[in-house]
C-alpha positions in Angstrom: -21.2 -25.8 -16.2 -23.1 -27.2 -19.2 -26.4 -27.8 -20.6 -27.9 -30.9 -22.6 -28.5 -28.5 -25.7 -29.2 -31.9 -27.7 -32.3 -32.7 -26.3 -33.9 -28.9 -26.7 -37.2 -29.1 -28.6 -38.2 -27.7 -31.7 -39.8 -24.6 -29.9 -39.9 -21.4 -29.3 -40.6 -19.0 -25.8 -39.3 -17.1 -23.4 -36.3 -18.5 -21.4 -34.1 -17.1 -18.1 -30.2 -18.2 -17.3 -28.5 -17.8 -13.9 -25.1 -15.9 -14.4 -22.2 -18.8 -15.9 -25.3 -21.0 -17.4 -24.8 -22.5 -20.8 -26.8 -21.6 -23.0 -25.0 -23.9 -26.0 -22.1 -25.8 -26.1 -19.6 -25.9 -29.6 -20.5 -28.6 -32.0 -23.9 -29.1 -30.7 -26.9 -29.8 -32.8 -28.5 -26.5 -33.7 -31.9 -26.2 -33.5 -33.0 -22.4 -32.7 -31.9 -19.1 -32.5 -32.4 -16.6 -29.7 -32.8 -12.9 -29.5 -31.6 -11.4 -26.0 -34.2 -9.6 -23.9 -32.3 -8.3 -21.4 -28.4 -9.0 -20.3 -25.5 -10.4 -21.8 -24.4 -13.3 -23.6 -20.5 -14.5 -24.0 -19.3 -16.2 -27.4 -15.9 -18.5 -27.0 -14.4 -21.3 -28.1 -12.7 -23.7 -27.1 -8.6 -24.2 -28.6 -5.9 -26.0 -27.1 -5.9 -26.1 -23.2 -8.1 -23.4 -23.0 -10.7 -20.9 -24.9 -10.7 -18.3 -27.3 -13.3 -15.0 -26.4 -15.5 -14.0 -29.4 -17.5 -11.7 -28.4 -20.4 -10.1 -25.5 -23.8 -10.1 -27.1 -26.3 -8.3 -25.5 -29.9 -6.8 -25.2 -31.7 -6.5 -28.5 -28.7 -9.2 -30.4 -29.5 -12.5 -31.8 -27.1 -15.0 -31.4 -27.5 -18.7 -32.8 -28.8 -17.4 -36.4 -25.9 -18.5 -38.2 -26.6 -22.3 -38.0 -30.1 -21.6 -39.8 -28.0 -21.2 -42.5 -25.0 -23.9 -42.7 -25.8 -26.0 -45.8 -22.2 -27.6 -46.1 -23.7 -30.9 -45.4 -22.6 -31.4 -41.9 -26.0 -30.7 -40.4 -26.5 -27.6 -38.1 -23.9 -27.1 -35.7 -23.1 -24.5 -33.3 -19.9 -23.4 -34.4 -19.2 -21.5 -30.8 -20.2 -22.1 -27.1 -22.3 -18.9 -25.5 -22.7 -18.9 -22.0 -25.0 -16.0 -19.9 -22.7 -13.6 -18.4 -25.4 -11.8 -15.9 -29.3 -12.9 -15.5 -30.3 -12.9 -19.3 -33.7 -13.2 -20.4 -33.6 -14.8 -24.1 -36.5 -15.7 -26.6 -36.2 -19.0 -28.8 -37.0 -19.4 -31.7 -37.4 -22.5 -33.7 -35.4 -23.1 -37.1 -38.9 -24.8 -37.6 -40.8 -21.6 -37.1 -38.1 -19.3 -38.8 -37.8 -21.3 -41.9 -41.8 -20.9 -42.0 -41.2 -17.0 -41.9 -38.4 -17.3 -44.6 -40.6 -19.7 -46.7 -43.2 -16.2 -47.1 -40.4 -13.8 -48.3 -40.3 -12.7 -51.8 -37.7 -14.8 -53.2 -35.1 -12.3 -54.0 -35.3 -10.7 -50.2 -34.5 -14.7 -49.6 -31.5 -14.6 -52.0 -29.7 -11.3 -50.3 -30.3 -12.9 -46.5 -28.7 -16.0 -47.9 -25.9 -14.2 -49.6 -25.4 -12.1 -46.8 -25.3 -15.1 -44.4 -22.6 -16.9 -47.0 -20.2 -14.1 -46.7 -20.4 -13.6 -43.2 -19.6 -17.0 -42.7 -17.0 -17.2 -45.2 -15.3 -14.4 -43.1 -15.8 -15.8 -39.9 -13.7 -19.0 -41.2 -11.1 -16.8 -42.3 -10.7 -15.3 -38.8 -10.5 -18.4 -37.4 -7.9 -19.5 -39.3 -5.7 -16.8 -38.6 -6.0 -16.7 -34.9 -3.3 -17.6 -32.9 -3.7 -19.6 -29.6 -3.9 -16.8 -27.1 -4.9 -19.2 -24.5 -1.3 -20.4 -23.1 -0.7 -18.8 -19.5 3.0 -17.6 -18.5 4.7 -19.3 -15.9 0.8 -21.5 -15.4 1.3 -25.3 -14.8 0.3 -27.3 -17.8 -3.2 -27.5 -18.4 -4.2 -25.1 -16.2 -6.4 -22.2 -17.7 -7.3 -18.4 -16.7 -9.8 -16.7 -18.5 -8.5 -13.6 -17.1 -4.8 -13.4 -16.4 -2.9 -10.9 -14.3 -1.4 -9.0 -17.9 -4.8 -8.6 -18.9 -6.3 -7.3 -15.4 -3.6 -4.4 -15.8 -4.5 -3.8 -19.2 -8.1 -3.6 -18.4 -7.8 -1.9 -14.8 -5.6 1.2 -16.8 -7.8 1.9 -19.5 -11.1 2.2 -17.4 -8.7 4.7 -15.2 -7.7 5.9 -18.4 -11.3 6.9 -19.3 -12.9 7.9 -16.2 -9.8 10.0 -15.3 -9.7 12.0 -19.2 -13.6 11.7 -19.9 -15.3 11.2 -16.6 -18.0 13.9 -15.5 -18.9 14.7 -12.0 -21.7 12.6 -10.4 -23.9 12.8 -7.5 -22.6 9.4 -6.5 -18.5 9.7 -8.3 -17.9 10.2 -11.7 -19.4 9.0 -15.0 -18.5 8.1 -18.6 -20.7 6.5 -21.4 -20.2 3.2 -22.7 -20.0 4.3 -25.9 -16.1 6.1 -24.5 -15.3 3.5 -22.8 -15.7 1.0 -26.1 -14.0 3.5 -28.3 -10.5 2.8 -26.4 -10.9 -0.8 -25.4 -12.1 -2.5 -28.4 -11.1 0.0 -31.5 -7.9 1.2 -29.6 -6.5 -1.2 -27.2 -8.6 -4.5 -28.8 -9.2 -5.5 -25.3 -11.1 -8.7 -25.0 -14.9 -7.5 -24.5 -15.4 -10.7 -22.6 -12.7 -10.1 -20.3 -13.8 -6.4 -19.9 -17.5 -6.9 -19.4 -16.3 -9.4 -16.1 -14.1 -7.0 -14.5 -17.0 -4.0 -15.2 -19.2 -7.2 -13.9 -16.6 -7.5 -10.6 -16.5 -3.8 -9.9 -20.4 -3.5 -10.2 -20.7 -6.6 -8.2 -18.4 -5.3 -4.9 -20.6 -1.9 -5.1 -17.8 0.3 -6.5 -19.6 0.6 -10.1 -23.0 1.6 -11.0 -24.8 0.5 -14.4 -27.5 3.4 -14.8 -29.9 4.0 -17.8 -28.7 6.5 -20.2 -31.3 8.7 -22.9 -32.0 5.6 -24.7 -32.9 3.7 -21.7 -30.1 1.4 -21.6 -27.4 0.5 -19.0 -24.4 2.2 -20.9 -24.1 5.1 -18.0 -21.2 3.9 -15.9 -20.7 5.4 -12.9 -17.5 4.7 -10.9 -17.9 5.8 -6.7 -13.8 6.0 -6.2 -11.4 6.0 -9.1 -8.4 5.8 -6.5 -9.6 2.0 -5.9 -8.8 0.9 -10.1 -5.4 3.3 -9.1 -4.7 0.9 -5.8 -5.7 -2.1 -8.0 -3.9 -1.1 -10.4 -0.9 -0.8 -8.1 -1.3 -4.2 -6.4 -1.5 -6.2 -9.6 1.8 -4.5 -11.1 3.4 -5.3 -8.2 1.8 -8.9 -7.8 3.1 -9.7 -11.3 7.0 -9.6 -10.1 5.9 -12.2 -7.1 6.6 -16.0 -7.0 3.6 -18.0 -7.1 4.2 -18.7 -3.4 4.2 -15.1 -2.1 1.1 -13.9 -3.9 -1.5 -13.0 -2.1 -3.9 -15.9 -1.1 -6.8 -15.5 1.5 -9.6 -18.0 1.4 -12.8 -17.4 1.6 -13.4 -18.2 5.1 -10.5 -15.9 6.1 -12.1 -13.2 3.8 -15.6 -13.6 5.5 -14.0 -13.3 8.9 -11.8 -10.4 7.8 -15.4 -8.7 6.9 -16.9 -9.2 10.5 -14.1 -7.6 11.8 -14.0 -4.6 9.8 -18.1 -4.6 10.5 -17.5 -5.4 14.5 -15.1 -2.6 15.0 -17.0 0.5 15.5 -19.0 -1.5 18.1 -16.0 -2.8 19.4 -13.1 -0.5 18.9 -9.7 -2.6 19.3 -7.4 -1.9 22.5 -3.8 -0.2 21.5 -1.3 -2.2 22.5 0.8 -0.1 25.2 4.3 1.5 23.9 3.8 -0.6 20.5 2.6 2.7 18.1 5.3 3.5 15.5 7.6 6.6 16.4 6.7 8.0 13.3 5.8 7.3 9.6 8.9 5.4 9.0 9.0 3.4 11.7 7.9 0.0 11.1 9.4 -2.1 14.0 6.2 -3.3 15.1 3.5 -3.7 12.6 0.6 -4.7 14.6 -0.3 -1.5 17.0 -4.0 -2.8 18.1 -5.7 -6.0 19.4 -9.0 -7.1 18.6 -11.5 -9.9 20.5 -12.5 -12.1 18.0 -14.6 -14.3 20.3 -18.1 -12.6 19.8 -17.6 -13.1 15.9 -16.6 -16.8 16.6 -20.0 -16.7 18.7 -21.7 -15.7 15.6 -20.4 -18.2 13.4 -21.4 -20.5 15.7 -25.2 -19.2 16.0 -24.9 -19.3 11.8 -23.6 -22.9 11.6 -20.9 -21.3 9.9 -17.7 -23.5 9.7 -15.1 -20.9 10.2 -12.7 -21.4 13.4 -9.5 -18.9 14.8 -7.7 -20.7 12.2 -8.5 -19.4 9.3 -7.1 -16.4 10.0 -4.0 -17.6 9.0 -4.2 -16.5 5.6 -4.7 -13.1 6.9 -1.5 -13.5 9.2 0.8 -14.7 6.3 0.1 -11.8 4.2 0.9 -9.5 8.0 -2.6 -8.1 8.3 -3.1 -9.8 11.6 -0.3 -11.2 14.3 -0.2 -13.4 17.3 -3.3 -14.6 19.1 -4.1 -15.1 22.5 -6.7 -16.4 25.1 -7.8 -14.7 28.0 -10.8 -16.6 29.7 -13.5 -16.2 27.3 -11.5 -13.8 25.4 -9.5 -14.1 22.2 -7.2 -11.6 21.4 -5.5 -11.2 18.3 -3.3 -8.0 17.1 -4.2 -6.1 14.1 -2.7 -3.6 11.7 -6.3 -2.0 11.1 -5.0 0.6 8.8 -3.6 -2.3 6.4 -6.5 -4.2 6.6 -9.0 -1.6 5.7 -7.2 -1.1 2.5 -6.2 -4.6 2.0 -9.8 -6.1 2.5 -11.4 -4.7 -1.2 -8.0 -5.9 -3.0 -8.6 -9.3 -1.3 -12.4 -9.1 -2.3 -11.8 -8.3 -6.1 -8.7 -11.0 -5.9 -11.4 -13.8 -5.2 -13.9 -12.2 -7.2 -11.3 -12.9 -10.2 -10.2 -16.7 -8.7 -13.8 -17.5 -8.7 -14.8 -16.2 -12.4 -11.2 -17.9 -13.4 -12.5 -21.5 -11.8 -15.8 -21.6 -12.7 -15.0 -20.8 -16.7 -12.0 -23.4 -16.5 -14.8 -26.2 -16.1 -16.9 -24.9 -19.2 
């Protein structure tokens, strides 16, 4: 995604951004700042094959004030790329209509902002300078890029257990920490990306497992998680994905994952037929996976209605990774065998997996 910043008037108002819009790309000519209304805002920039995370601003932060201030002689330029994270509402402000404002101050309130904006500057180059390239990806093809690898989804996933499980307080609807907590061990104790956070808390809000509710001040800093055994099963599945060649990691399309859904929704109506003298003999027993069959037909019947292009065949993802067996055809009847229990435990793993893909594509193409 990208955005013509160059051509952005000298104005100011009231502006909205979808969720991945840029708002302003590095090196582009500067020509405003923006205070955030309401949502978030990510700072990165781009280094080798890849990008390096700066920072989430949010509500109430200004962002773009810094190029007011470059006087090197290179003109204003944005010295980072900020893209919206969630539906932000910004206000922009001119340079034009700020250097009005700063033209009024009493000349030494001018001197401190300027001094103030000098050093911070100056520091900000230092960082730079001593990052490292923290974009290459283990075992990735060259080129390729993840904004959030697998390392950092188990580093993220066991500190929001951490957390919930130590600080959490009951909940009518799970448990709940403060933001405020949460912050304390990810940024001054583990120095977790806040980018990289902030789109997992984004994911788990997103698939209904975590709530963002107002706290005292009014703000979305109460987090409230419904089931801390799913960041535990997560958790579990990523550790375990890690050890994996590429070609036996899990990998169901979305099609496959949409029709997965319907049957998990179609079941109570139509409760799947046990397949005779098939059941396990007991807990240990896995000679036959696959203990129930399923008619898939009336979902196929709805995709049709929906002009949805998803056939029998994309189950096959779903097969390869043993959550559903052999089909057959019985008149108007398609019959395919199951491992319900799996699949009810599988299907949010396989959600949050392409909740992740899909973040991981759409920031590769920033």
């Amino acid at each position: 995604m990208s955005t013509d910043t160059t051509k952005t008037q000298a104005k100011s108002g009231l502006r909205q951004l979808r969720p991945g819009e840029v708002l302003f790309n590095d090196g582009d000519v500067a020509e405003s700042l923006y205070i955030i209304q309401k949502g978030q805002i990510r700072l990165y920039k781009p280094k080798g094959k890849g990008f390096i995370e700066i920072a989430v601003l949010r509500t109430g932060e200004v962002i773009g004030e810094m190029a007011f201030f470059d006087e090197d002689g290179s003109g204003k330029k944005r010295s980072a790329s900020g893209a919206a994270m969630v539906p932000t509402e910004i206000i922009e402000i001119s340079f034009l209509a700020f250097g009005k404002t700063m033209a009024t101050l009493n000349p030494w309130f001018k001197t401190i902002i300027n001094t103030l904006a000098t050093r911070l500057r100056k520091a900000n180059s230092r960082i730079k300078e001593l990052e490292s390239n923290s974009t290459s990806n283990y075992g990735a093809k060259v080129g390729e890029y993840e904004f959030i690898k697998p390392a950092e989804i188990l580093k993220v996933l066991s500190t929001v257990f951490l957390v919930f499980k130590t600080h959490g307080e009951k909940h009518e609807n799970g448990v709940s920490i403060h933001k405020k907590t949460l912050d304390l061990y990810s940024s001054d104790i583990y120095n977790l990306a806040e980018a990289k956070l902030e789109a997992i808390l984004l994911t788990l809000k997103e698939l209904g497992w975590l709530e963002m509710l107002e706290d005292a001040d009014k703000l979305p800093h109460l987090y409230v998680m419904r089931n801390l055994e799913l960041l535990k099963t997560l958790f579990i599945f990523y550790n375990t994905e890690k050890s994996l060649p590429d070609e036996k990691k899990l990998k169901v399309s979305n099609q496959c994952t949409t029709f997965l859904e319907k049957i998990l929704q179609y079941a109570p109506k139509f409760p799947p037929i046990d397949i005779p003298n098939q059941r396990p003999r007991d807990e240990f027993d896995t000679s036959h996976r696959y203990t129930q069959q399923f008619n898939i037909a009336p979902i196929l019947e709805e995709f049709k209605t929906r002009n949805l292009t998803i056939n029998a065949d994309h189950l096959d993802d779903a097969r390869s990774v043993q959550l559903i067996g052999e089909r057959s055809v019985e008149g108007k009847e398609i019959w395919v065998e199951i491992d319900m229990p799996k699949l009810k435990r599988m299907y949010p793993i396989i959600k949050f997996v392409n909740s992740v893909n899909r973040q991981n594509r759409e920031k590769s193409n920033y």
